[in-house]
N, C-alpha and C positions, 0 to 999 in steps of 0.2 A: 529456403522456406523455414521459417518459423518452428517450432516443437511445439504442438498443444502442453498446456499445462495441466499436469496429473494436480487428480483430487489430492492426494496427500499434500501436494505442495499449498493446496487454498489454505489450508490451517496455521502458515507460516506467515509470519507480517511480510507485505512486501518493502521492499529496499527502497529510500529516494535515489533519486537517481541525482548524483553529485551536480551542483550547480544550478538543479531545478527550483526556483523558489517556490512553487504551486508546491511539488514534489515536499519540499522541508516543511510548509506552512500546514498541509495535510500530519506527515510524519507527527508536527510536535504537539496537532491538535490530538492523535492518537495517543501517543505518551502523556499528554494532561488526561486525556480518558482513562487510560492504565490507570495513571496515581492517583484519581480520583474513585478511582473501581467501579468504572459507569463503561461496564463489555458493552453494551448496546453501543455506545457512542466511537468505544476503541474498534469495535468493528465495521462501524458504519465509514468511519475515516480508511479504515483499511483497504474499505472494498472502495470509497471513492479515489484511493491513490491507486490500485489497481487499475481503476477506470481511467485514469486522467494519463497512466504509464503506458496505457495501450491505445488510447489515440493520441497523445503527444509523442511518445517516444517510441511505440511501437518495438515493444523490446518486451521479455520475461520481467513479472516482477516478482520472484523470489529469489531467495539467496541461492 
């Protein structure tokens, strides 16, 4: 069975998951949101790799 994911862990970017392209395509829109310093956008990408990690791969997505 799965671990719920603790509230501390939300505040972490979640991890692609190796070989996901959705996974990396997500990732590198967050990091151009970083360097661009648009948190709305680096977070909105965040939480849809989270979403996309937990019905595609069903797996933890922090480190």
């Amino acid at each position: 069975m799965q671990q719920p994911v603790q509230p501390d862990e939300l505040n972490r970017p979640p991890v692609p998951t190796p070989g996901c392209a959705t996974c990396t395509e997500l990732a590198i829109t967050r990091d151009d949101a970083r360097a661009r310093g648009n948190r709305r956008a680096e977070t909105d990408a965040d939480d849809l790799l989270r979403r996309h990690q937990h019905s595609d791969h069903a797996c933890r997505t922090t480190r």
